[in-house]
C-alpha positions as CSV (number, residue, x, y, z in Angstrom):
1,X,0.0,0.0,0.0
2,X,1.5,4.0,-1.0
3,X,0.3,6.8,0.6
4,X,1.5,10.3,1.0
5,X,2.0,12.3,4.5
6,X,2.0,15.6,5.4
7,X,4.4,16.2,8.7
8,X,6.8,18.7,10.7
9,X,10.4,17.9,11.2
10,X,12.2,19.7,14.1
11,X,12.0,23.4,13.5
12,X,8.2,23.1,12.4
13,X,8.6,23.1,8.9
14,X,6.4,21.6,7.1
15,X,7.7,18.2,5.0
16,X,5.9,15.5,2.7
17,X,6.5,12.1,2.6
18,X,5.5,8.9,0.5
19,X,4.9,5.9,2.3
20,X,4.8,2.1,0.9
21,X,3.7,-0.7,3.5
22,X,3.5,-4.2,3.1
23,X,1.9,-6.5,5.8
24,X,1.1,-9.9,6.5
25,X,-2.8,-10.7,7.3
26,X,-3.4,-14.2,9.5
27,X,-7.1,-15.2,10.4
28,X,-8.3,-11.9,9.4
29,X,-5.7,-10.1,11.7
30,X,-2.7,-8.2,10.5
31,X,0.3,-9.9,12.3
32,X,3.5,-8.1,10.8
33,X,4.0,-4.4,8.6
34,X,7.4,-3.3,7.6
35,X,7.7,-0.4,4.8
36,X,9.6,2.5,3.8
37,X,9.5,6.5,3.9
38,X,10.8,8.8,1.1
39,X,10.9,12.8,1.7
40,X,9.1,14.1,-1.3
41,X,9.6,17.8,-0.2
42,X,11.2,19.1,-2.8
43,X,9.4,17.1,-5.4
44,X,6.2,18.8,-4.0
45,X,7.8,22.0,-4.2
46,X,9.0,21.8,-7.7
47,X,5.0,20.7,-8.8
48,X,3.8,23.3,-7.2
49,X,6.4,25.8,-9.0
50,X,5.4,24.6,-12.3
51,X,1.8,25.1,-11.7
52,X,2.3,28.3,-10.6
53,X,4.4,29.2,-13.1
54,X,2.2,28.5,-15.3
55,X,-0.7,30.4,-13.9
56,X,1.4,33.1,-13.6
57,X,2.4,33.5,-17.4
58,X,-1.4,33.2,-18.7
59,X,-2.2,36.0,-16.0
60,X,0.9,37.8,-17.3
61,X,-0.1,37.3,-21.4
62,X,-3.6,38.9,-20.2
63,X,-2.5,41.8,-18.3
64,X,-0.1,42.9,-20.6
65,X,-2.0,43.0,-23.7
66,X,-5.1,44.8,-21.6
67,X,-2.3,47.4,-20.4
68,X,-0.8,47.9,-23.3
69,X,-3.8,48.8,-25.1
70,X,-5.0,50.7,-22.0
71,X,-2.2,52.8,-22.2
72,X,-2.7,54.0,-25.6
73,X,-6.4,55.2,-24.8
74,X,-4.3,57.1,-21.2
75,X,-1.9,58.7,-23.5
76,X,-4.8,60.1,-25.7
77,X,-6.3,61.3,-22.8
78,X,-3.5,63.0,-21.3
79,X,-2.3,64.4,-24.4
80,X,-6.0,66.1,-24.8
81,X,-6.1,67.4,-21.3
82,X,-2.8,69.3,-21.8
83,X,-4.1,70.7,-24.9
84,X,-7.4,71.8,-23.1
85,X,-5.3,73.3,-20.2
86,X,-3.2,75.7,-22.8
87,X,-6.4,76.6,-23.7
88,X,-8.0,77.2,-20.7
89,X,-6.9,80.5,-18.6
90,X,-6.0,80.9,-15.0
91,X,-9.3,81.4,-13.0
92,X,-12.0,79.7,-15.4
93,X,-14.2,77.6,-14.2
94,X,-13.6,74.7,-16.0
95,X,-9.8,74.8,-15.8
96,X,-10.6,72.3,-12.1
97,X,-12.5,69.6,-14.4
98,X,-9.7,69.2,-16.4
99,X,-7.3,68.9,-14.0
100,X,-8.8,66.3,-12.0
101,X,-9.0,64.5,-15.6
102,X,-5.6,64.6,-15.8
103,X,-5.2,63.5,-12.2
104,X,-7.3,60.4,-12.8
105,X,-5.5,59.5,-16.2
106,X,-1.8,60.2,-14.2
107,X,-2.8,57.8,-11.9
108,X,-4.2,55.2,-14.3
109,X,-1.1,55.7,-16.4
110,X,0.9,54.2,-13.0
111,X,-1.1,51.2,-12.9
112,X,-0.6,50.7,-16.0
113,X,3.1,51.1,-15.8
114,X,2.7,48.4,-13.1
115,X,1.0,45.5,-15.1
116,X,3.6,46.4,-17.6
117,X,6.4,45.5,-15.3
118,X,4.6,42.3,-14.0
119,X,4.2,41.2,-17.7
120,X,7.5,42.0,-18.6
121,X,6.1,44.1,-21.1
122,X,7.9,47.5,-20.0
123,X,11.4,48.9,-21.7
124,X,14.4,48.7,-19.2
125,X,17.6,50.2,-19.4
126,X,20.1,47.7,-17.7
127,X,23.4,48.8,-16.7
128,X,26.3,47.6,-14.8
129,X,25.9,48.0,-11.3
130,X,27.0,47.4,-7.5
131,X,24.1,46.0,-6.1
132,X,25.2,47.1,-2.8
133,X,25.5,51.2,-4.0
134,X,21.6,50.6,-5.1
135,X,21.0,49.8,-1.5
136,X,22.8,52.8,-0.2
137,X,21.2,55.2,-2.5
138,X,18.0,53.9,-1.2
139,X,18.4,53.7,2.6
140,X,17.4,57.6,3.0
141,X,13.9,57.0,1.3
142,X,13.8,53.8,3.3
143,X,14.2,55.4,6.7
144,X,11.2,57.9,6.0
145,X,8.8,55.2,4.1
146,X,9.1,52.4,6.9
147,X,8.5,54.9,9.9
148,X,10.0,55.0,13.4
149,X,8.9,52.1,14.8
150,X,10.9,49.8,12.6
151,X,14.3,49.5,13.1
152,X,16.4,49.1,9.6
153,X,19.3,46.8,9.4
154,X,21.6,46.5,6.8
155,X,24.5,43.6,6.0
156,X,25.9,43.9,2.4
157,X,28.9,41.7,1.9
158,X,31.9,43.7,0.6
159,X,33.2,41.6,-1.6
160,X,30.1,41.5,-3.8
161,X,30.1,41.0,-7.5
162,X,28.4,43.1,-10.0
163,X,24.6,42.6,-11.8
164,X,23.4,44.0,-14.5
165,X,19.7,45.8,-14.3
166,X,17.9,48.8,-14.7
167,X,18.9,50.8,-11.7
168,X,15.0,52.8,-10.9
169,X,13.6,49.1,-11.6
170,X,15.7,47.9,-8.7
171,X,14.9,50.7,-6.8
172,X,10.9,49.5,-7.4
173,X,12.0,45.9,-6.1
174,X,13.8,47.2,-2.9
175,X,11.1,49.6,-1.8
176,X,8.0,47.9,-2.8
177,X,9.6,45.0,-0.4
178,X,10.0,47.3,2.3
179,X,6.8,49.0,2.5
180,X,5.4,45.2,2.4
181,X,7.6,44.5,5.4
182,X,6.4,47.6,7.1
183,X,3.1,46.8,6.6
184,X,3.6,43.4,8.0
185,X,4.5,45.3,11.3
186,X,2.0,47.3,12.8
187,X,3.5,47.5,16.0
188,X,7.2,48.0,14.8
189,X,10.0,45.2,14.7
190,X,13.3,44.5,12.4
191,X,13.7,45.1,8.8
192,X,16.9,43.9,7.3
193,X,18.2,44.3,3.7
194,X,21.3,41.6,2.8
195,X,24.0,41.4,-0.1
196,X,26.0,38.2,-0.5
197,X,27.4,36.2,-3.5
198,X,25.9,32.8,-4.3
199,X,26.9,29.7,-6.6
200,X,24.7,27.5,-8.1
201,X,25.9,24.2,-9.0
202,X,24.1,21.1,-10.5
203,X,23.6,18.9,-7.8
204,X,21.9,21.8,-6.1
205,X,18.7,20.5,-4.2
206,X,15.6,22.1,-2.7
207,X,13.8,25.4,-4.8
208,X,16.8,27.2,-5.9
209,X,17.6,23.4,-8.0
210,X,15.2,25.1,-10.7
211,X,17.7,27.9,-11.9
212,X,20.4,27.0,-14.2
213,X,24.4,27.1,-12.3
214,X,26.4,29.4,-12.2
215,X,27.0,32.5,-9.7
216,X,24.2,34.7,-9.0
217,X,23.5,37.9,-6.6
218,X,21.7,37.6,-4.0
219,X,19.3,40.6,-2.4
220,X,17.3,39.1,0.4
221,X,14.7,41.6,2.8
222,X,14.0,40.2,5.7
223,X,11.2,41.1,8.7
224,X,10.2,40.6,11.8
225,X,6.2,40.9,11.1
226,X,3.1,38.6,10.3
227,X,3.4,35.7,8.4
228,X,1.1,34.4,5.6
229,X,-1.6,31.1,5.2
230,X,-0.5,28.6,2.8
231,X,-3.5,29.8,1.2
232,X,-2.4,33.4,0.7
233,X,1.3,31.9,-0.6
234,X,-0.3,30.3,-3.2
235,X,-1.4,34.0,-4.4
236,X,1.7,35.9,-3.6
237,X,2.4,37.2,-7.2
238,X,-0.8,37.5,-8.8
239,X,-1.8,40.6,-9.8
240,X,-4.7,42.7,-7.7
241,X,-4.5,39.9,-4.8
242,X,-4.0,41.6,-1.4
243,X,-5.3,41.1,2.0
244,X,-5.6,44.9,2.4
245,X,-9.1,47.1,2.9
246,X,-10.5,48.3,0.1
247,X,-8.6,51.3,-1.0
248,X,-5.4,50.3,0.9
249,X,-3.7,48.8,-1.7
250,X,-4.3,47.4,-5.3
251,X,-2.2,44.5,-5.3
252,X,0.0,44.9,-7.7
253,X,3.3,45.7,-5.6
254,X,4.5,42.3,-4.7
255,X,3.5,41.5,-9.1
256,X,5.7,44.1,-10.1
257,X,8.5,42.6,-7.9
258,X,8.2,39.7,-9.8
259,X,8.1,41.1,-13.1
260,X,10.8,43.3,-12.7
261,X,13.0,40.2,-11.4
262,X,12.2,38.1,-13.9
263,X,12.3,40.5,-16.3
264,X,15.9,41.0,-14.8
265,X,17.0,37.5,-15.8
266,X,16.4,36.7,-12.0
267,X,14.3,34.4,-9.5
268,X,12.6,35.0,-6.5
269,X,11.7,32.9,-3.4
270,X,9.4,34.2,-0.7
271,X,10.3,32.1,2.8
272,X,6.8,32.8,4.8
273,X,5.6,30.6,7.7
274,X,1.9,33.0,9.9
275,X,3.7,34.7,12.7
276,X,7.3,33.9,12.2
277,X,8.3,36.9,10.0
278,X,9.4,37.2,6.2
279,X,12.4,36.8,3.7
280,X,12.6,37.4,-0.1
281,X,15.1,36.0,-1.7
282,X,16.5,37.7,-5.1
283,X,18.9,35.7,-7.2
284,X,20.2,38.1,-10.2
285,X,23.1,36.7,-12.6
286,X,26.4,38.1,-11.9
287,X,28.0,40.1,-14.7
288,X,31.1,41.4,-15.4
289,X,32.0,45.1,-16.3
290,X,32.9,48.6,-14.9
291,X,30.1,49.5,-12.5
292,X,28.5,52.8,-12.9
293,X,30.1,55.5,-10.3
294,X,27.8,55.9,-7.6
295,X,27.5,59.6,-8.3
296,X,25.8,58.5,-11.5
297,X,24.0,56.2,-10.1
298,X,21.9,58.2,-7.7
299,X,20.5,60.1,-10.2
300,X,18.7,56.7,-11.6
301,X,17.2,55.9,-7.8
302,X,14.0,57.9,-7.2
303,X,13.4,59.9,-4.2
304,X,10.0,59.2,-3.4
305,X,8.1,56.3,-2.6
306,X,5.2,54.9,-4.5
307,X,2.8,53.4,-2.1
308,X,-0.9,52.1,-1.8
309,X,0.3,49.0,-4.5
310,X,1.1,46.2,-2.5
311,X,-0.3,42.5,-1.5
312,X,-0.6,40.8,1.4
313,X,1.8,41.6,4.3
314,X,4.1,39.6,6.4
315,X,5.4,35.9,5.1
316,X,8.1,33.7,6.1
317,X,9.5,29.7,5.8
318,X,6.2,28.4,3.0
319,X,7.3,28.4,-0.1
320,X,6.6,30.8,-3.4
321,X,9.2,30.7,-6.4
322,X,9.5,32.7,-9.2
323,X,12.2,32.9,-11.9
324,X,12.4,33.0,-15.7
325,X,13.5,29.1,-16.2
326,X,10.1,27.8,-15.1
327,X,8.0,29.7,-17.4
C-alpha cells in the first residue's frame, strides 16, 4: 500500500513524505507491517512551481496585452487634457475639471506602468551596477517610508560582485519589499536588507535546483512581522491579490517585484511561515564590467516612494518561487 503524508520535522517546517507498507494478514488479523519513507519535499515544491508558473504566465499574457492597449487610450487622454489646459486660462471655471482628468488618467497611467512591469512588457535600461551602492542610495527614502517604529538593518557583503539591471527598476524591487515589510509590522520590529554572492551548482537541491548554475547575486529583505496562510502563498504574485481594505492597496506591488525580477534574468523565493516573520530572496546573474560610479547612479534611484500598490503583508519559511527558467 502507497500513501502520502504531510508532517513537521524539528523546526516546524512543514515536510511531505511517500509511504509504501506491506503487511502480512493471518485469520483476518494483520500480524506483521514493515515499509519505507521517502521525503518528497522538494518534489512537492518543484510541482507546485510549475503550476504556478504557469498560472502566472497566462495572467501575465492577459495583463499585458489589456495594459498595453489601456495605455494608448491614457496617453490620448493626457495628451488632450494638456491641450485643453493651454487653452483654458488661469481662474475659469472649468480649468478644475480638467485637472482632476488629468489626475485620474496620471494615476491610471501608474497602474498601467505596473502591469507592464509584472508582464514583462515595459522597456528597461540595464546597466552595470553594485548592487550594494543601489541599496545605499535607497536607505534615506527607506528610513522615511518604513516609519520609526521599525528599526532598519543593513548587511551587504563587501566583496560583492556586479549585476546587471535597470537601476530605478531595482529601486521599485527594494522599496515595494519594504513598504510590504512595514506593513507586515503594525506595531514596529526589524527590517533587514542583505548582499551576498551565491553559486549554483548542478547537484543543487531544494527550490533554488530550478535555476540553471552558475553565480548569482543575492538581495534578500527580511522582517520581523506577520506571516502568511499557505493559502495566501499560493497568491503571492498574482496581480490585484492583497489582504488589504478596500482602498489600501491594489495589489500589484509584490506582481511588479516579480516582473521586474524576472524581467531582470532573475528568480525570487518568498520564505513565509503566519507569525514567524518574512524573507525574499533575489537571485540576479552576476555580470562582469565597470560599474556605474555611484555619483551617476543616484540620479537613476527615485526619491520618493510609490505606495498604496502592494499585497498581502508579512510571510516567512512556505514556499513561493519565481524565476524566468520555469515559465
Amino acid at each position: 500500500m502507497e500513501m502520502e503524508s504531510v508532517e513537521r520535522d524539528r523546526e516546524g517546517r512543514t515536510r511531505y513524505f511517500t509511504n509504501n507498507w506491506v503487511g502480512i494478514i493471518e485469520d483476518g488479523k494483520l500480524v506483521r507491517a514493515w515499509g519505507t519513507q521517502r521525503d518528497i519535499t522538494d518534489r512537492k515544491v518543484l510541482e507546485e512551481q510549475f503550476r504556478q508558473a504557469r498560472k502566472m504566465e497566462t495572467a501575465g499574457r492577459l495583463a499585458g496585452g489589456i495594459a498595453h492597449d489601456f495605455n494608448n487610450l491614457l496617453t490620448a487622454i493626457l495628451g488632450m487634457s494638456d491641450l485643453l489646459l493651454g487653452d483654458l486660462p488661469q481662474g475659469d471655471p472649468h480649468r478644475s475639471d480638467v485637472e482632476e482628468i488629468k489626475r485620474a488618467a496620471s494615476r491610471a497611467a501608474s497602474l498601467t506602468r505596473q502591469l507592464l512591469a509584472f508582464s514583462r512588457r515595459q522597456v528597461l535600461q540595464p546597466k552595470i551596477l553594485d548592487l550594494n551602492a543601489v541599496v545605499r542610495a535607497t536607505e534615506t527614502m527607506l528610513r522615511r517610508v518604513i516609519g520609526e517604529d521599525i528599526n532598519l538593518i543593513t548587511d551587504l557583503a563587501k566583496d560583492l560582485g556586479l549585476v546587471k539591471a535597470d537601476p530605478g527598476q531595482l529601486d521599485q524591487v527594494i522599496l515595494n519589499l519594504a513598504v510590504n515589510s512595514r506593513d507586515a509590522m503594525p506595531r514596529g520590529g526589524n527590517l533587514a536588507i542583505a548582499t551576498r554572492n551565491a553559486r549554483i551548482e548542478a547537484s543543487t537541491v531544494g527550490v533554488e535546483s530550478i535555476m540553471p548554475p552558475g553565480r548569482y547575486i543575492v538581495l534578500s529583505v527580511s522582517d520581523t512581522g506577520t506571516g502568511m496562510s499557505p493559502e495566501i502563498q499560493r497568491h503571492l504574485f498574482e496581480p490585484f491579490y492583497t489582504t488589504k481594505e478596500p482602498g489600501k492597496g491594489t495589489g500589484l506591488g509584490l506582481a511588479t517585484v516579480y516582473g521586474i525580477v524576472k524581467q531582470s534574468g532573475g528568480y525570487i523565493f518568498a520564505d513565509t511561515e503566519p507569525d514567524r516573520g518574512s524573507t525574499f530572496r533575489i537571485y540576479l546573474p552576476r555580470a562582469q564590467g565597470k560599474p556605474e560610479e555611484p555619483d551617476t547612479l543616484q540620479t537613476h534611484v527615485s526619491g520618493q516612494g510609490r505606495r498604496g500598490n502592494h499585497s498581502a503583508g508579512g510571510r516567512r519559511r512556505g514556499r513561493a518561487q519565481a524565476g524566468p527558467a520555469r515559465t
